[in-house]
C-alpha positions as CSV (number, residue, x, y, z in Angstrom):
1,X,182.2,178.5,208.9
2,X,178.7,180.0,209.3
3,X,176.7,177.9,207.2
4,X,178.5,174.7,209.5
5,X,177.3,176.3,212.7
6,X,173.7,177.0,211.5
7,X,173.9,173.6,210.3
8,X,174.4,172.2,213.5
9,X,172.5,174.2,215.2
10,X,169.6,173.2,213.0
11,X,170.7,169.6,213.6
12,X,170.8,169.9,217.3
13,X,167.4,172.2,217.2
14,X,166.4,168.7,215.1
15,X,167.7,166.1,217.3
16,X,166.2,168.1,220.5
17,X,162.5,168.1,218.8
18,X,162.7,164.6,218.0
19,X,163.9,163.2,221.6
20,X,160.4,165.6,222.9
21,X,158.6,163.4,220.5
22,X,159.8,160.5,221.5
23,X,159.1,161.4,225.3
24,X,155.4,162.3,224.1
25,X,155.2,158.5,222.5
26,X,156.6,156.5,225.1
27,X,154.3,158.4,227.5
28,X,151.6,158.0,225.2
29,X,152.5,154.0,225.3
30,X,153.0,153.5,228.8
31,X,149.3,155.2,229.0
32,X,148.2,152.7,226.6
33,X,149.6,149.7,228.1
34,X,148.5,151.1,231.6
35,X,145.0,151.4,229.9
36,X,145.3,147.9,228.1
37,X,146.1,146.2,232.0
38,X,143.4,147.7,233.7
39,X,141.1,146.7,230.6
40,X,142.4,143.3,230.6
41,X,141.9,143.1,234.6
42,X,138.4,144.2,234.5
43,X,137.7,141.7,231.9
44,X,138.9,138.8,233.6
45,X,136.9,140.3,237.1
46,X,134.0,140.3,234.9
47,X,134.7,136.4,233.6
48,X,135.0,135.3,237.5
49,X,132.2,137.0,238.8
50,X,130.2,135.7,235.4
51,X,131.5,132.0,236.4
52,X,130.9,132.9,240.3
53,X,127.5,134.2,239.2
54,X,126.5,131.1,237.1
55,X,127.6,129.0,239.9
56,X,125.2,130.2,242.3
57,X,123.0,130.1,239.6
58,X,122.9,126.4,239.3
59,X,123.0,126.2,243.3
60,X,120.2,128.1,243.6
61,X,117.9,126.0,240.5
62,X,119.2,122.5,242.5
63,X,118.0,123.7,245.5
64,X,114.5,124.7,244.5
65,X,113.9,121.6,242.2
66,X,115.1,119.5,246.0
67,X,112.5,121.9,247.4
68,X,110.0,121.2,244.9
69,X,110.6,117.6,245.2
70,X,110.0,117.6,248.7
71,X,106.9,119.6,248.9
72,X,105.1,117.2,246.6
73,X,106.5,114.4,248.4
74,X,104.9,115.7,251.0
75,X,101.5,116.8,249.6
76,X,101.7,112.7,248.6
77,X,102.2,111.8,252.1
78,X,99.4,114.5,253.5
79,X,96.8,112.8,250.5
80,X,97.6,109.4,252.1
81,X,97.2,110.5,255.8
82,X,93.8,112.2,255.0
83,X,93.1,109.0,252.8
84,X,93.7,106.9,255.7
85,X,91.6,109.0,258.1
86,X,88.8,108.8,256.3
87,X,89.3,105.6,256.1
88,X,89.6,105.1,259.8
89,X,86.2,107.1,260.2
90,X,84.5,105.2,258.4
91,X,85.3,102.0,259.9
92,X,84.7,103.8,263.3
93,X,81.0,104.9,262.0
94,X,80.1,101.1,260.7
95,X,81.5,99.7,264.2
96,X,78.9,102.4,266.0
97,X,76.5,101.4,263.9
98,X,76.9,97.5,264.3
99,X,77.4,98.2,268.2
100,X,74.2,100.1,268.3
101,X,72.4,97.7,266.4
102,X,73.7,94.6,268.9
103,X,73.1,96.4,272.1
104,X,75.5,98.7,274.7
105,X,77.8,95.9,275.6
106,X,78.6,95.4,272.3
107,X,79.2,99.0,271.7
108,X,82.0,98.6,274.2
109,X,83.7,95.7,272.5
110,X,83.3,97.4,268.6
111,X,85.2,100.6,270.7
112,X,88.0,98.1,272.3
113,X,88.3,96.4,268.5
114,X,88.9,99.9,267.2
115,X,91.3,100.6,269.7
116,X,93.1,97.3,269.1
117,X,93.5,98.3,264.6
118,X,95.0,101.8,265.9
């Protein structure tokens, strides 16, 4: 009768609002999950470029401590060379002197010595 039809009309009215809702949610998941990806992919871009990143990071520190090790190395090697020419000057001012002191000819000789320790 009439109370069956609006019965299954109610039903149907029922079962017709329920599959919308369930449309709405599995939208509303696929959205999530779509969300939840591209979160997960920028995470793990962010971990690679932070490994990437820390990587250079310790490149970059190695090569400035080599750096550092060879400038003083070399600011050894310049304090020696200037040690040495000073050095060298001197014994080129006491062999003047001693060739002044012993005449011009032996001014010569102290000049060919020095040559001879270069």
């Amino acid at each position: 009768g009439l109370g069956e039809r609006e019965r299954e009309a109610r039903l149907h009215q029922e079962l017709l609002t329920a599959h919308a809702q369930i449309h709405k949610l599995k939208q509303t998941r696929m959205a999530l999950l779509e969300t939840i990806d591209s979160q997960w992919e920028e995470m793990e871009r962010n971990a690679t470029e932070k490994l990437s990143g820390g990587g250079e990071l310790a490149e970059a520190h190695r090569l400035a401590a080599a750096w550092e090790a060879q400038a003083q190395d070399a600011l050894h090697q310049v304090d020696r060379l200037k040690g040495l020419l000073e050095e060298s000057a001197e014994w080129g001012v006491a062999q003047a002197a001693a060739a002044a002191k012993a005449g011009g000819r032996d001014a010569r000789a102290a000049a060919a010595a020095q040559q001879q320790q270069s």
